[in-house]
Structures are given as structure tokens and as C-alpha cells.
C-alpha positions as CSV (number, residue, x, y, z in Angstrom):
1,X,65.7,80.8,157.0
2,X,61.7,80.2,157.4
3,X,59.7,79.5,154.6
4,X,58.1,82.7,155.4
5,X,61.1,84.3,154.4
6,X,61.9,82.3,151.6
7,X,58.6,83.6,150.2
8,X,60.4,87.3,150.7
9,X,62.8,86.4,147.5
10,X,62.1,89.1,144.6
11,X,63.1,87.2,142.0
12,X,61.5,84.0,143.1
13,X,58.4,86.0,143.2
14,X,59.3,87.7,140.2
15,X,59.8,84.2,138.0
16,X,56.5,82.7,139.0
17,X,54.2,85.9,138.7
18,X,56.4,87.9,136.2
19,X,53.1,89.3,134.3
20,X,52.2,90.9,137.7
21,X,54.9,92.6,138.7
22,X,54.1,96.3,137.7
23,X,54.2,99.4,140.8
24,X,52.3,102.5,140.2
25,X,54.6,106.0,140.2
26,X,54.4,109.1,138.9
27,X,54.5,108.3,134.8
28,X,52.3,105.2,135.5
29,X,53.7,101.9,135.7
30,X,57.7,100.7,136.8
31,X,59.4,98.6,134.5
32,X,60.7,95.4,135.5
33,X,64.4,96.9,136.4
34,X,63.0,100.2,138.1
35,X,61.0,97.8,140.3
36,X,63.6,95.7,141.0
37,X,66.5,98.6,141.9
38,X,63.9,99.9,144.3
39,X,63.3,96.8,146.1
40,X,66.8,96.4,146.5
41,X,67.4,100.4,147.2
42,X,66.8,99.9,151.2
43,X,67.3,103.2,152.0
44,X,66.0,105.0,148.9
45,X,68.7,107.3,148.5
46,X,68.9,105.8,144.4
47,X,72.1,104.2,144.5
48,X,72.5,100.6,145.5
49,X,75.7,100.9,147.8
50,X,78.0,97.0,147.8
51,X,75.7,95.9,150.6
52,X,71.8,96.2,148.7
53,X,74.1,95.1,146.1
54,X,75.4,91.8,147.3
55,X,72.0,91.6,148.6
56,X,70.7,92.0,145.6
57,X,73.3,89.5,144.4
58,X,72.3,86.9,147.0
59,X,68.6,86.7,146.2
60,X,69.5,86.2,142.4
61,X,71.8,83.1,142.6
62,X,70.6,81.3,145.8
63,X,69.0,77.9,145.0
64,X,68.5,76.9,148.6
65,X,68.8,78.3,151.9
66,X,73.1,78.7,152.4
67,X,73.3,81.8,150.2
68,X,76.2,83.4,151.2
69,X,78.1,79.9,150.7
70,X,77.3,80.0,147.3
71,X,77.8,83.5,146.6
72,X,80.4,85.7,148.3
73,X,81.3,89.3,149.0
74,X,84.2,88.8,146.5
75,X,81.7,87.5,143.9
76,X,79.7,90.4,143.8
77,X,83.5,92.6,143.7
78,X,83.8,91.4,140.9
79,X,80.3,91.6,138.8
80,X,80.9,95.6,140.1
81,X,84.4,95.2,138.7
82,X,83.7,93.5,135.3
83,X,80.1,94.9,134.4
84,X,79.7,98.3,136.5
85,X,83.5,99.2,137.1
86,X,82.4,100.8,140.4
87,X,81.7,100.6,143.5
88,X,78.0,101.7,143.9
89,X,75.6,101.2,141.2
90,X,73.1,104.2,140.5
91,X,69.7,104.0,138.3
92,X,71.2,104.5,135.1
93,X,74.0,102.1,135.5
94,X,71.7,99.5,136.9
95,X,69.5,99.6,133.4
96,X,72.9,97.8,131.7
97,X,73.0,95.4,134.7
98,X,69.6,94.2,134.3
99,X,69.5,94.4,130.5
100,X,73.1,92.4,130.2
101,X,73.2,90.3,133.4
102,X,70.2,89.7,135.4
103,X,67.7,89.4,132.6
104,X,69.6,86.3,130.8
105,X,69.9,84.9,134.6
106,X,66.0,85.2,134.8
107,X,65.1,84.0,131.2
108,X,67.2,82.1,129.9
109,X,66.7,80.9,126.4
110,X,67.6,76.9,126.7
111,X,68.1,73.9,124.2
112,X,68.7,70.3,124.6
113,X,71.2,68.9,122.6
114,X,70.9,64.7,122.6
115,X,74.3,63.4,121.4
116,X,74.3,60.3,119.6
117,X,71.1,58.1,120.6
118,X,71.9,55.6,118.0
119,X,71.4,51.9,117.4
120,X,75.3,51.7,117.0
121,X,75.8,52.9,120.4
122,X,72.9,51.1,121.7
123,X,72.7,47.6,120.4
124,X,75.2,47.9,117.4
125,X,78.7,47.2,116.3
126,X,79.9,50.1,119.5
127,X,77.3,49.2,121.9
128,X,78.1,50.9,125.6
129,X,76.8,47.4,127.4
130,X,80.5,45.5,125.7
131,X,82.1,48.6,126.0
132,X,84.6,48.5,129.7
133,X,81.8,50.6,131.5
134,X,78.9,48.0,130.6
135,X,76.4,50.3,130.5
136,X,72.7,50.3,128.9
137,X,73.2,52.8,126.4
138,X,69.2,52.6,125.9
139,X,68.2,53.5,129.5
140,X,68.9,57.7,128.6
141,X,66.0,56.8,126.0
142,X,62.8,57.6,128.7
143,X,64.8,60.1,130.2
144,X,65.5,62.3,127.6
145,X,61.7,61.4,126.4
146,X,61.1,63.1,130.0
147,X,62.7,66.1,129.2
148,X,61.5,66.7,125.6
149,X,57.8,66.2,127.6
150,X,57.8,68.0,130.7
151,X,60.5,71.0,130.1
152,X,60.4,74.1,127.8
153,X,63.3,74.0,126.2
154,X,63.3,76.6,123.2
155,X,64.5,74.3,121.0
156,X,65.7,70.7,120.9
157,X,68.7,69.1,118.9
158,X,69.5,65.9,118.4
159,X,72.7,64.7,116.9
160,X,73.9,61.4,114.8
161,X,77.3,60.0,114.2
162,X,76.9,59.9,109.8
163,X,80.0,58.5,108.7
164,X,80.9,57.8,105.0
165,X,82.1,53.7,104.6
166,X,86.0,55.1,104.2
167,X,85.7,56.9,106.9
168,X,88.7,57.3,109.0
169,X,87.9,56.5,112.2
170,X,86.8,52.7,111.1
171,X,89.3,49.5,111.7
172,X,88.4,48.1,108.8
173,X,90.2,51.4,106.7
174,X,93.4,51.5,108.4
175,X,95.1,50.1,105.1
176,X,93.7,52.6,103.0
177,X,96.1,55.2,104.7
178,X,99.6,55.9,105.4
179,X,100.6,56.1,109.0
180,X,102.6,58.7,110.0
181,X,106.6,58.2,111.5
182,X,105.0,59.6,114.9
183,X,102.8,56.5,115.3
184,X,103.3,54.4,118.4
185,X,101.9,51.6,116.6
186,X,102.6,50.3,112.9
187,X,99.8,49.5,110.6
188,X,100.5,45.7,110.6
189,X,99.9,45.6,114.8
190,X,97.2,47.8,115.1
191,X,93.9,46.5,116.5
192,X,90.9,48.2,117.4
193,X,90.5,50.7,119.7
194,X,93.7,51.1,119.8
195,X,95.2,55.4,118.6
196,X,97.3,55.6,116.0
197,X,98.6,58.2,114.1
198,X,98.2,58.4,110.2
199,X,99.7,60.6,107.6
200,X,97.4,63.5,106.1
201,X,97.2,64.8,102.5
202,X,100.0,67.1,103.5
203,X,102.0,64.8,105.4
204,X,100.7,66.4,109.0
205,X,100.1,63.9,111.7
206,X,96.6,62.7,112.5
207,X,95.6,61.2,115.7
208,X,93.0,58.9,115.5
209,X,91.4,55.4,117.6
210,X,90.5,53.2,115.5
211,X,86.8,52.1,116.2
212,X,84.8,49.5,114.9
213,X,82.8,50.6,111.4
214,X,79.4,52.6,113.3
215,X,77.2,54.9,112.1
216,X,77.2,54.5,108.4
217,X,75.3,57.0,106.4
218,X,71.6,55.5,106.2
219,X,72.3,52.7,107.5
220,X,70.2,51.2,110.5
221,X,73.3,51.3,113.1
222,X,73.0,55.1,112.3
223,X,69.3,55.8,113.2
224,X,68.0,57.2,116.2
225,X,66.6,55.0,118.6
226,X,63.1,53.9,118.1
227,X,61.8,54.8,121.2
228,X,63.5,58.5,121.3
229,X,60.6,61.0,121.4
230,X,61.7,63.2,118.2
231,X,59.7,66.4,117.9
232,X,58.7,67.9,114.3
233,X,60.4,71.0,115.0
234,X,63.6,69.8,116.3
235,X,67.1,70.8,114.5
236,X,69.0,67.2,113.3
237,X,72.7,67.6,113.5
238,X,74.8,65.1,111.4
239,X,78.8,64.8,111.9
240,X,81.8,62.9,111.2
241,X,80.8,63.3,106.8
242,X,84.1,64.1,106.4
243,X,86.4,60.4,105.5
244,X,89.3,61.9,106.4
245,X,88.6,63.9,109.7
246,X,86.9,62.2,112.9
247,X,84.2,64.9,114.8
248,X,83.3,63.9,117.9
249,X,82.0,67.1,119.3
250,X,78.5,68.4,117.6
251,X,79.8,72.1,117.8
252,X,83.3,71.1,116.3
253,X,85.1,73.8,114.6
254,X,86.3,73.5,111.4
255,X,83.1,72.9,108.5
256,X,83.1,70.0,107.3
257,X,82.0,69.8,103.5
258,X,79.0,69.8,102.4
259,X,77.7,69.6,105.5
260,X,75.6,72.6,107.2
261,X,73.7,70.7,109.9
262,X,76.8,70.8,112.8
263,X,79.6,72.5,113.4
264,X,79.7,75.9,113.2
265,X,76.5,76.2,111.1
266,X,74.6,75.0,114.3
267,X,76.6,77.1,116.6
268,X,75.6,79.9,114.2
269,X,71.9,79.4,114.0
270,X,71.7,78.9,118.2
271,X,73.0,82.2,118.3
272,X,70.7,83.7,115.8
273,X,67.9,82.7,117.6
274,X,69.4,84.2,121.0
275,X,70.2,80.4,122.8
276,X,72.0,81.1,125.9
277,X,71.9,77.5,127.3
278,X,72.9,74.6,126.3
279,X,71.3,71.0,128.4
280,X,73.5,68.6,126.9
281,X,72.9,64.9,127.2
282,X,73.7,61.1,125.2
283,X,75.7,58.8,124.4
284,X,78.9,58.6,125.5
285,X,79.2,60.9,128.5
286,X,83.7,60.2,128.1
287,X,83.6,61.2,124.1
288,X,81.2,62.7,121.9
289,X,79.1,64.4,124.9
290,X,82.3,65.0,126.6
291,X,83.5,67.3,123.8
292,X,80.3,68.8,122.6
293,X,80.2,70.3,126.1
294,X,83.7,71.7,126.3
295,X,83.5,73.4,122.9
296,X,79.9,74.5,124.0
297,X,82.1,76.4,127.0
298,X,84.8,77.4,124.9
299,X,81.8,79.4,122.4
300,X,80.2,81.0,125.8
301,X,77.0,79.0,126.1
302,X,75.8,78.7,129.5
303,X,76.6,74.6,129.3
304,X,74.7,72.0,131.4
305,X,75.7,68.2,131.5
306,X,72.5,65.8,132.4
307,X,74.5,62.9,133.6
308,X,71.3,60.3,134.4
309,X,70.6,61.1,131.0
310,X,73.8,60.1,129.7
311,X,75.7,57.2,129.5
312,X,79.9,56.2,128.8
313,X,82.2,54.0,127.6
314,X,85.2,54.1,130.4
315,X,84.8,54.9,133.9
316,X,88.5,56.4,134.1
317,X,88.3,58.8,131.2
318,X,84.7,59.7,132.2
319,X,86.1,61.0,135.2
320,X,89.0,62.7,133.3
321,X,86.4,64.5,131.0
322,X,83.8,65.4,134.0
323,X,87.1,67.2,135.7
324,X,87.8,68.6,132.1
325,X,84.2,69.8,131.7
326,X,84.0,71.4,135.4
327,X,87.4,73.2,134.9
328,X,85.2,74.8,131.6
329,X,82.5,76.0,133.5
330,X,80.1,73.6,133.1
331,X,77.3,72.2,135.0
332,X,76.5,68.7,136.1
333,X,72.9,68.0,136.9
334,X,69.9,65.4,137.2
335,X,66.9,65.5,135.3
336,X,64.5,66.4,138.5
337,X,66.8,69.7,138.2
338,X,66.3,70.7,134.6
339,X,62.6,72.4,134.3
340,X,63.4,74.9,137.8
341,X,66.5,75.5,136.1
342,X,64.2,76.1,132.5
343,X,62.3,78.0,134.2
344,X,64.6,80.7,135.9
345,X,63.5,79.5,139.6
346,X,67.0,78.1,140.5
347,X,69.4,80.1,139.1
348,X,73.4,78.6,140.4
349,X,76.1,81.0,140.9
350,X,78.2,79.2,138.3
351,X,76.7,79.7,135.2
352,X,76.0,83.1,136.4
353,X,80.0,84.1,135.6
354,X,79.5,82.4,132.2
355,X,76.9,85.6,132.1
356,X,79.7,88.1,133.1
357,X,82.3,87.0,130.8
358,X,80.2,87.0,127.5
359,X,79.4,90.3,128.7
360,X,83.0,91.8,128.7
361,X,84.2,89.2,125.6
């Protein structure tokens, strides 16, 4: 393909000069979806038949020049299947196809979520550099400042680790609990970092590794990093209040009391203000981020993993959770690829069929 041709792309053209893009007919000016059906409609009969479809398809979701190894003739089946439920898509029907699929493929609405960019993590009691991995938990610091800079997110999250002192996750408590019959280990040979399982208020089993203490509730170990570019309008999500509960994912499930900053009182208010992706980056890539970004798949966000801005703990289980997190749907990505992404000037196939399923869930 010449870059002649590349030039050809409507919605390329249509990303970059969007406030242009109006064609004169008989009632005045086309809307966005009437001008794009007739571009696609090659032989203007008003119905786009599977091939100005796929074409149409093609254009869409191609980053680079291989499109038709990124997107198939059985990908395009099945948007027909899933959102038309034909064959052939005619003017009217193309109105829900825009409005449902291609629009949100366009213009996305994105946020950054930074997971845990703490002193613990960094230079504290659970620092990454004496962790198996050795790595420099404070090297995703200019990164993410990168981001937060350059890229136009709709709205940026960052998320602390705010554990109470009893908190059940922390070596130093183990003693304060019963440990259930299940446990592998007993409480008089456990030592840390080792999983364990302890005895809730009802006697049900609780998994749990047993960490050093991190993260106390104002305590310095539990601010952000000092360098971390923190913007006045940004959402702070605080997790793991609960002493008896451990939350490593931000968008965790169950509420924890009295606290409405995570959980699903974020995932609530990134829905009410129409967020369809998720950038998610931190500290570490194997546990907290890990999570966040398979519940962020299991809730239907559009969910993007900025590896260079992340760091982990264990090289093994960070490639368990990266095969966890691909087999979800997610993304993994660079930095230099965020703002095209932002922007709706590379658009990838995958999180394209997140777009179809929240359509039909």
C-alpha cells in the first residue's frame, strides 16, 4: 500500500479533520454516519452488501498496512451476526452500527488508572528492587508523568494500597487470627510471603500471603511518590480498608466499608461519565495491576495494559497474569502507542469485539 493510498482511509481522515467532514445534499448537510455509509456504498444502490462492508470493516481497525491479517472476512460475519443480524446492512440499520459500534471505536472516552505508585512499593518495607524480579519500582514515575502530560485522557485515577495496622494481609498479624484446617501451613511455621489460609468470622476459609506491614493509612510508606505528576482533577482510589479482607484489584467487587473511593463506587462513577477505556499502569504488573485489569475486562471496559509503565514482583507469575489478562481481552502496549490510540487514529481489532459484546450484553 502507497502512502498515497494510506491517505485514502475515511476514518483516518475523518479522526484528524472530524469538524470538516460535512457533504452538501438535498436537506443541506450529511451527518457524520450518512457520510460515511456513502463512502463505503461503492455502488450506490443504499445498502452496503458483506463486501463495502468488510471494506468498511478493514479501514476502521487497520493500524498499519496488513489489514486483512488483522481483520478477517469471519470478523466482519460476525459484527453482521451480533449487531445487524443480517447479511447486508441498509441506511437505517447502519444509523445503530455507527451510533453503537463505530462511534465508541472513533471516540473513545479513555482514563488512566496508576496502580499503587507508593513509597512502599518503591523504596519501602515491599520495595520491587528486593523483590525476585529486582526491578526499580520508581522508573514508571516519568513515564506515567509522560502520559498525564502529553495524552488526553478524560480522566485520570490513581490508586493507593490504605491498609488499617491489623490488617490481614500483614506478617506481623498472623497471631491475631485463627487459621483454618485447610491451611498448608500452621501458624507457628509461617513466614512471610508465604499463603496461608485463615479462619473467617463464619468459619469460611480465607486465602491470604502474608506480606510485610505496607501501606499503612497516613503513613509515609503509603504516599504517592514525590515525583508522580498528580493532577487537581484527578479521582484518588484507596483500597484494602477493610482488616479482614485483602483488595488487590482497584475495581474489586464487594464494597468495602466505609469506603467509596474503589471498588464498585469507582466502577460506578466511570460509567456515569461514559468511560469506555481503561489505560492501566503501576506497581506490580503480577498483583495489584494484574487484577485491576482482569476485573476491568470482566465489567466491559475496553482494558489496556502499559507495560514500560509498569513494573512486577516475579517474572513467572507475571507471565502467568499477562496470559491471564490476554485470554480477558486485554491489551498490551508501550507508551509511544497510547496518544494515537487516545486519539482514535489507531484503532486495533481487539478491543473492537470488547465494542460488540457490550453491545449485545
Amino acid at each position: 500500500m502507497t502512502s498515497s493510498a494510506k491517505q485514502e482511509n475515511f476514518f483516518d481522515d475523518f479522526v484528524t479533520t472530524r469538524s470538516k467532514h460535512t457533504v452538501e445534499n438535498g436537506n443541506g448537510t450529511a451527518s457524520e454516519e450518512q457520510r460515511c455509509f456513502q463512502f463505503f456504498d461503492r455502488d450506490g444502490d443504499g445498502i452496503l452488501n458483506h463486501g463495502e462492508f468488510h471494506h468498511l470493516c478493514c479501514q476502521l481497525l487497520s493500524s498499519n498496512d496488513d489489514c486483512d491479517q488483522q481483520w478477517t472476512n469471519q470478523d466482519t460475519d460476525k459484527v453482521l451476526q451480533l449487531i445487524v443480524k443480517q447479511e447486508e446492512v441498509d441506511e437505517d440499520k447502519f444509523k445503530n452500527v455507527w451510533k453503537s459500534w463505530i462511534k465508541p471505536i472513533l471516540s473513545p472516552k479513555c482514563a488512566l488508572l496508576v496502580v499503587d505508585v507508593q513509597n512502599d512499593f518503591i523504596s519501602g518495607s515491599l520495595a520491587l528492587k528486593n523483590a525476585p524480579a529486582k526491578q526499580n519500582g520508581e522508573e514508571v514515575v516519568p513515564v506515567i508523568n509522560r502520559l498525564i502530560e502529553t495524552v488526553n485522557f478524560d480522566k485520570v485515577i490513581f490508586s493507593q494500597d490504605w491498609h488499617p495496622d491489623n490488617h490481614i494481609s500483614f506478617y506481623k498479624n498472623r497471631h491475631i487470627r485463627n487459621f483454618h484446617s485447610s491451611s498448608p501451613i500452621a501458624a507457628e511455621e509461617a513466614k512471610l510471603i508465604d499463603t496461608v489460609v485463615f479462619a473467617g468470622h463464619n468459619g469460611e476459609p480465607i486465602e491470604q500471603t502474608l506480606w510485610p506491614a505496607h501501606c499503612v493509612q497516613h503513613s509515609t510508606g503509603a504516599q504517592l511518590h514525590k515525583d508522580l505528576q498528580v493532577e487537581a482533577n484527578h479521582i484518588r482510589a484507596r483500597k484494602g480498608t477493610n482488616p479482614e479482607h485483602d483488595s488487590y484489584s482497584v475495581l474489586y467487587p464487594t464494597p468495602e466499608p466505609n469506603n467509596n473511593t474503589s471498588g464498585p463506587a469507582l466502577v460506578k462513577q466511570l460509567k456515569q461519565q461514559g468511560i469506555t477505556d481503561l489505560y492501566i499502569c503501576g506497581l506490580a504488573l503480577d498483583i495489584c495491576v494484574g487484577c485491576t485489569v482482569l476485573d476491568a475486562c470482566r465489567l466491559g471496559f475496553r482494558t489496556i495494559v502499559v507495560e514500560d509503565a509498569s513494573r512486577m514482583l516475579d517474572e513467572d507469575r507475571t507471565l502467568k497474569m499477562k496470559r491471564k489478562m490476554k485470554a480477558a481481552g486485554c491489551l498490551v502496549v508501550t507508551s509511544n502507542e497510547v496518544s494515537d490510540m487516545v486519539s482514535g487514529l489507531v484503532r486495533h481489532p481487539k478491543l473492537a469485539h470488547v465494542t460488540e459484546l457490550n453491545i449485545i450484553t
